[in-house]
C-alpha positions as CSV (number, residue, x, y, z in Angstrom):
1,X,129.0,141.0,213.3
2,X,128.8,140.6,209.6
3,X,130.3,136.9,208.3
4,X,130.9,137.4,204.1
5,X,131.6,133.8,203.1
6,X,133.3,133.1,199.6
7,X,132.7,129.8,197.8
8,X,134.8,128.6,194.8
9,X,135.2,125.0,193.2
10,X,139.0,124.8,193.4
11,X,141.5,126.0,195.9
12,X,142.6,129.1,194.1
13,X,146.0,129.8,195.0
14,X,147.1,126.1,194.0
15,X,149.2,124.0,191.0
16,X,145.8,122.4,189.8
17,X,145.6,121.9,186.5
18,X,142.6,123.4,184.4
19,X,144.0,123.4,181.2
20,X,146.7,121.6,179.3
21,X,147.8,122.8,175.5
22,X,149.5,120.5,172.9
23,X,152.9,122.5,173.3
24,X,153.3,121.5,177.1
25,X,151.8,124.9,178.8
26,X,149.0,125.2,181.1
27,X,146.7,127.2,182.9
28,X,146.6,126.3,186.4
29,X,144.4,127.8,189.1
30,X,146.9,130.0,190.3
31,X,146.9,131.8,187.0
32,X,143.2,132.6,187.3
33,X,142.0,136.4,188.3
34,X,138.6,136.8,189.9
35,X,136.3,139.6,190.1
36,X,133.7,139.8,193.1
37,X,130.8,141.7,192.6
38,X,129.0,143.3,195.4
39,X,125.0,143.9,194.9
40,X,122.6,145.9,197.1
41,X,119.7,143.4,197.7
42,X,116.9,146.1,197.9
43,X,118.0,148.3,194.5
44,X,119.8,145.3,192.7
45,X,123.0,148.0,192.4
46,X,126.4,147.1,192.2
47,X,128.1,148.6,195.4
48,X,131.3,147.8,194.8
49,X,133.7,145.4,192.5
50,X,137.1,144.1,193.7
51,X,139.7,141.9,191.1
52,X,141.8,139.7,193.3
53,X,144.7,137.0,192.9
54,X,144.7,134.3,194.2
55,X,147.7,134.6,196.0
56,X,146.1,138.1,197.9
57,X,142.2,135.5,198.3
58,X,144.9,133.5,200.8
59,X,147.0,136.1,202.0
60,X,143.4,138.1,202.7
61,X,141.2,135.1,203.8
62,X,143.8,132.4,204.9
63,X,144.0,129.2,203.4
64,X,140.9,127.3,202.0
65,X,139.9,124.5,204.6
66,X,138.6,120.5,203.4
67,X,134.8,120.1,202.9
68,X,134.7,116.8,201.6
69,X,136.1,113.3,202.2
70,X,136.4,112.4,198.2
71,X,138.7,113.8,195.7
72,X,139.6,113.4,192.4
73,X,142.1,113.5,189.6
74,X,141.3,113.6,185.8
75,X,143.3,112.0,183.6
76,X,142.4,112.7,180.1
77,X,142.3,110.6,176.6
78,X,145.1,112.2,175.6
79,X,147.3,111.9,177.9
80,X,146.3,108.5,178.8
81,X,147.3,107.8,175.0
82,X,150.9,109.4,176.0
83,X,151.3,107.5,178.7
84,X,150.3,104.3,177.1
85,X,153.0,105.2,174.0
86,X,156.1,105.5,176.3
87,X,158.7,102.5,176.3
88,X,157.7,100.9,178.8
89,X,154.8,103.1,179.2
90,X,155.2,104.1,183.0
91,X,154.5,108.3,183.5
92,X,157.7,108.6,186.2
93,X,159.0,110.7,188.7
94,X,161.2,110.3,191.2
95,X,161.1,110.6,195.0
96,X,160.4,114.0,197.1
97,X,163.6,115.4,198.5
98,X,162.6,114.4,201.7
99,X,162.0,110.5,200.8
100,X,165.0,110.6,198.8
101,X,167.2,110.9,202.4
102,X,164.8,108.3,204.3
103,X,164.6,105.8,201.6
104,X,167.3,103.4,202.1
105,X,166.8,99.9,200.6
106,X,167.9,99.6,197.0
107,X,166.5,96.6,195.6
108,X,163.3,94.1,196.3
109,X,163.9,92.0,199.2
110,X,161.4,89.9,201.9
111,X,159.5,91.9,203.6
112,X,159.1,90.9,207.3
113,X,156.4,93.4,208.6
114,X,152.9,94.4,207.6
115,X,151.8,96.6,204.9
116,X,149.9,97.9,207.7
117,X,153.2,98.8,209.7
118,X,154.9,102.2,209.7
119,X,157.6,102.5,207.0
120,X,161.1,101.6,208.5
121,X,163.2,103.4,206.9
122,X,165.9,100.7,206.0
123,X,163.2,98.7,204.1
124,X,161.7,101.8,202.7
125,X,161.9,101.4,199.1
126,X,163.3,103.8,196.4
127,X,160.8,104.6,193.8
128,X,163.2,103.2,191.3
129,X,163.7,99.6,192.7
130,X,159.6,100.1,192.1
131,X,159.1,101.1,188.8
132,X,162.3,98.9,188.1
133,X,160.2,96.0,189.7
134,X,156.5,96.6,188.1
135,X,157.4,97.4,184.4
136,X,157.5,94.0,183.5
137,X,155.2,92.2,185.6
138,X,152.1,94.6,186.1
139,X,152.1,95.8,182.8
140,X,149.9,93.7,180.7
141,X,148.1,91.7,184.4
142,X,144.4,91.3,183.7
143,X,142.1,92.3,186.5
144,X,139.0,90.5,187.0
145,X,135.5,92.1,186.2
146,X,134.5,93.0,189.8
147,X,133.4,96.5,191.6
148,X,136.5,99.7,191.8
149,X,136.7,98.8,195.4
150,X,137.2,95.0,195.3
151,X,139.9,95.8,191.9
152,X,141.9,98.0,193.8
153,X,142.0,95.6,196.6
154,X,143.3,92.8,194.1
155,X,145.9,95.4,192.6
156,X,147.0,96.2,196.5
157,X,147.9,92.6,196.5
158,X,149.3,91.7,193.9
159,X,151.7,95.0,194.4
160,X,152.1,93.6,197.7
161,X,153.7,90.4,196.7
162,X,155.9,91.9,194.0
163,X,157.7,94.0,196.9
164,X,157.7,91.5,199.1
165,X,155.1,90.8,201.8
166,X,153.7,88.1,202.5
167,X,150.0,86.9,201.7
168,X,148.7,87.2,204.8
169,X,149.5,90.7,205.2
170,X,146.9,91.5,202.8
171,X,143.9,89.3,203.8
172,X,142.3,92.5,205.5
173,X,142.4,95.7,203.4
174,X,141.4,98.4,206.2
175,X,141.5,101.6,203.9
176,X,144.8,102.8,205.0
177,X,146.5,106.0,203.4
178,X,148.4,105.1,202.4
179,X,147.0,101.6,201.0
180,X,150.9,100.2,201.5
181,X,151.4,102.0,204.2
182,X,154.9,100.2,205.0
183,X,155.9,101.7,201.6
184,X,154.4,104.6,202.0
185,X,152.9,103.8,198.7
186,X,149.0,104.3,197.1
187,X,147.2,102.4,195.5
188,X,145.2,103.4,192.3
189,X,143.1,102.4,189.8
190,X,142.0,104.4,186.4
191,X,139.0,102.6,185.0
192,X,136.4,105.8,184.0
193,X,137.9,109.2,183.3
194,X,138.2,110.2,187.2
195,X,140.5,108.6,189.5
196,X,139.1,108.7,193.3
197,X,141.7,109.8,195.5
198,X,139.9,109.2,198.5
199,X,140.0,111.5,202.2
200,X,143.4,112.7,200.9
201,X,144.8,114.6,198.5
202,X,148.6,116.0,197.5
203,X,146.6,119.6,196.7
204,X,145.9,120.0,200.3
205,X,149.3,120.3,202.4
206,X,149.0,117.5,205.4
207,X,151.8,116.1,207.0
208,X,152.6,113.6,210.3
209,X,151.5,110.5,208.2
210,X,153.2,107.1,209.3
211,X,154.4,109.0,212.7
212,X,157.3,110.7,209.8
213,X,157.1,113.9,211.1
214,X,157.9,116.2,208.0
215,X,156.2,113.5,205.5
216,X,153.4,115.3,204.2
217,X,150.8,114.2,201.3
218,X,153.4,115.8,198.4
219,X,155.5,112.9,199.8
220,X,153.1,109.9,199.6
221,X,154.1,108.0,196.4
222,X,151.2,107.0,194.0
223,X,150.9,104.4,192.1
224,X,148.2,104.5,189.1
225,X,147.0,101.4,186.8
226,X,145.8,102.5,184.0
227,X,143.4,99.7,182.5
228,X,141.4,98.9,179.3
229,X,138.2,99.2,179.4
230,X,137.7,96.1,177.4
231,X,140.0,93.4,178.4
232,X,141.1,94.6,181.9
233,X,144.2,94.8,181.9
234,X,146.8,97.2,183.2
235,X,148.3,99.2,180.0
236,X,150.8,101.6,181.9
237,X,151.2,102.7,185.0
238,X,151.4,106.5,186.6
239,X,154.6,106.2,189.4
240,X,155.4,109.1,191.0
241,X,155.2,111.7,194.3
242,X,152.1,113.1,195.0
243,X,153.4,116.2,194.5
244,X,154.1,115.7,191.0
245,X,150.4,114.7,190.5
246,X,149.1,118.1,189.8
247,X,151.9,119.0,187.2
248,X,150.2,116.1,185.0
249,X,147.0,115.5,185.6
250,X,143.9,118.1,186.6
251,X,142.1,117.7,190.4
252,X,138.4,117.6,190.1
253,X,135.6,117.5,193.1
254,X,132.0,118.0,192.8
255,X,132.3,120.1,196.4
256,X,133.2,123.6,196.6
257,X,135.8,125.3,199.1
258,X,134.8,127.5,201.7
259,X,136.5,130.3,203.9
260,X,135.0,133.1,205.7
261,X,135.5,137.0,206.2
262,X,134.2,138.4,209.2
């Protein structure tokens, strides 16, 4: 049995992101043709040449699988400078469909469970009442010099007690996805031009998170900080679905992704 195995580094038939012009288009990796080239080994040849889409690489060869445990998203200058110019400067976008029917509590109130407990859906709260919450008090917050890890742990907590919960709930950040699990909210911070995203990613389709059934990693809401590099603090903030992620910003990994023909 012959096993033919392609490699690329992005999913091809996906909303990534690989180039952004000034008038608002892009090129995303769906757009992208590729040509395979098929060499003899012995007389260095060309055999044969096939020019695919990416929609027939997944139709053909099934959908790409997840060899790594880190992702990232790129945000660039430039669009770090757009964000930073909006009044207030939060890059917004409103809940999934599907959180838009579960979320049901429409203002800031005190949270009795865990961030570590599965969203209930009558204290599940709409991405508005968030943004509505965090405009004026994370904007402008200065976070300590410290490691990415130990920053974003600070950030989960002060987020935490701006929805909410109480101190204790936070003493023990376990790497949960999401971070605020009970919100069903993630945590990020954009200190270097990449933004770890961690095991998960909204460009790979998973769903069953926080025993919700049809919530899937388009639905996870993230929450970016964008900060300055030399004072620390938070300049704007990126709010929005996970599936609106790639429509912004570009995924990056250093990994490539691999499927099989036999």
């Amino acid at each position: 049995m012959k096993v033919i195995i392609y490699k690329y580094n992005r999913i091809p038939n996906s909303n990534s992101i690989l180039v952004q012009y000034n008038d608002g288009n892009a090129i995303r990796s769906n757009d992208i043709r590729f040509v395979v080239v098929k060499i003899d080994m012995k007389s260095n040849k060309i055999e044969s040449v096939i020019i695919m889409t990416p929609k027939f690489i997944e139709a053909t060869f099934g959908k790409f699988g997840i060899p790594t445990l880190k992702h990232q998203l790129m945000i660039s200058d430039k669009k770090r400078k757009e964000i930073e110019s909006l009044k207030p400067p939060i890059l917004f976008e409103s809940d999934t469909a599907i959180i838009k029917k579960l979320a049901k509590c429409e203002k800031i109130i005190k949270q009795k469970g865990s961030i570590k407990d599965n969203p209930e859906l009558k204290n599940l709260y709409k991405l508005e009442v968030i943004r509505d919450s965090f405009q004026s008090r994370i904007i402008g917050m200065s976070i300590p010099s410290l490691q990415t890890k130990n920053k974003g742990q600070l950030l989960e907590k002060e987020i935490s007690d701006l929805l909410g919960y109480a101190n204790k709930d936070v003493t023990l950040m376990e790497g949960l996805y999401p971070d605020i699990r009970h919100q069903l909210l993630e945590v990020k911070i954009q200190d270097s031009p990449t933004v770890d995203l961690g095991k998960y990613t909204p460009l790979i389709l998973e769903k069953g998170f926080c025993d919700l059934e049809n919530v899937t990693t388009e639905d996870v809401r993230y929450l970016i900080a964008l900060t300055d590099k030399k004072d620390l603090t938070v300049k704007a903030i990126v709010l929005m679905p996970g599936k609106n992620l790639g429509d912004n910003f570009s995924y990056v990994s250093d990994t490539s992704y691999t499927n099989c023909q036999k």
